[in-house]
C-alpha positions, 0 to 999 in steps of 0.5 A, a space after each residue: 500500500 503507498 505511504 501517502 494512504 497511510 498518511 491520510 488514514 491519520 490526516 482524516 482522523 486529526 482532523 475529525 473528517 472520519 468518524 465512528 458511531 451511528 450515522 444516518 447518510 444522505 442515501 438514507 442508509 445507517 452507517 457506522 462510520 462517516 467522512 466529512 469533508 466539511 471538518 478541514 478547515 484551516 489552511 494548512 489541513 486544506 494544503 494537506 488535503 490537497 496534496 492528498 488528492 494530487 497524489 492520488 490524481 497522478 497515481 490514477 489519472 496522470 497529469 494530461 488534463 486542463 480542469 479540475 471541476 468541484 461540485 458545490 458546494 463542498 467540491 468547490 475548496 476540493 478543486 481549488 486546494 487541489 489545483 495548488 497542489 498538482 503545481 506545487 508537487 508536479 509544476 502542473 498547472 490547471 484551472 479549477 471550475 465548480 458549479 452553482 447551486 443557483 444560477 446567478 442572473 447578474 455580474 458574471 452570469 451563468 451556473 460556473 464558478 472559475 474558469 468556463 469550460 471549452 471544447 476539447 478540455 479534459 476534464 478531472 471531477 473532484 468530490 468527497 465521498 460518493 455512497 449511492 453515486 447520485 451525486 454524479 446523476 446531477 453533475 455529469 450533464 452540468 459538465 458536458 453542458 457546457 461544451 465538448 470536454 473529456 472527462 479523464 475521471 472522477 478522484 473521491 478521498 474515500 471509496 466506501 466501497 458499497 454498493 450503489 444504486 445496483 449490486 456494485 460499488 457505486 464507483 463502479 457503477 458510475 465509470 460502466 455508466 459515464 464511460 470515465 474511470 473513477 478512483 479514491 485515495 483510499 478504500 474504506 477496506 484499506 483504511 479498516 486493514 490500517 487500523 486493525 494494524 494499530 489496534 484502533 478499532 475494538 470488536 464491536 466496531 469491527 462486527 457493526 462495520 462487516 454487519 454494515 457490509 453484509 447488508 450494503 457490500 457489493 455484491 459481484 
């Protein structure tokens, strides 16, 4: 396993982004765990994260891409930090684009925030999390909206590897679905076999969490 992903297990837990207990999800299901995206927020945590999300960008996707596109709200910080980040570490340079919640009808109008989209743009997506994959139901017609983009694929920080709408994981059902692949940082399988290393979870967590996995675990 690379090292940044067993450095960002603990970067998540310092800044109370992942936590364990009883959590109700936005898909309606009841997890015993849940990340939180919304928890970084200072500077540093940002440049952090973002270089976090760089890493795993070129480990996955490469560097031949123009944009970096968050869905508001909470991609928005996502692809802003991480678009600092693939300069710093690889002297790369993109522009970052995110969506409206609301059309704006004045000043710079229009639904994008950042750069606008152009014919022929490559396009990376950045999100948080994606439980059942709806997210992307709303933000893939956004994009190729706007004009004739590529989108290399979509980059989460966790894959909760369960599944989503249907029988496979939710990252799995959105690349067969769009035609892009999708990838995490880390897998939530990865960061269950990182803290069984360092004893960090007891057994009625861990029989709560294979119980979640029984019931929402992928299926083929």
């Amino acid at each position: 396993m690379e090292e940044y992903k067993k450095e960002f297990v603990s970067f998540m837990f310092r800044c109370n982004a992942l936590k364990f207990g009883d959590f109700t999800l936005k898909s309606g299901r009841k997890s015993p765990f849940f990340m939180n995206a919304g928890a970084y927020v200072t500077g540093s945590q940002l440049t952090e994260l973002g270089r976090y999300y760089a890493k795993a960008i070129y480990d996955n996707f490469g560097l031949d891409f123009d944009v970096l596109f968050g869905p508001a709200y909470k991609g928005i910080p996502l692809a802003v930090a991480t678009a600092m980040a693939l300069h710093e570490l690889y002297g790369k340079e993109v522009r970052y684009c995110a969506n409206r919640k609301e059309i704006k009808d004045h000043g710079d109008k229009g639904i994008l925030l950042g750069t606008k989209l152009e014919d022929g743009d490559r396009v990376v997506m950045i999100e948080d999390v994606t439980t059942s994959g709806r997210s992307m139901d709303e933000t893939v017609p956004i994009v190729r909206a706007q004009a004739k983009v590529e989108i290399k694929g979509l980059i989460v920080s966790l894959n909760r590897n369960e599944k989503g709408k249907g029988t496979k994981t939710a990252l799995k059902e959105i690349s067969e679905e769009y035609g892009f692949p999708a990838a995490a940082i880390v897998s939530m399988p990865e960061v269950i076999s990182i803290l069984k290393e360092k004893d960090a979870l007891d057994g009625e967590m861990l029989k709560r969490i294979n119980e979640y996995y029984e019931q929402y675990g992928p299926k083929d």
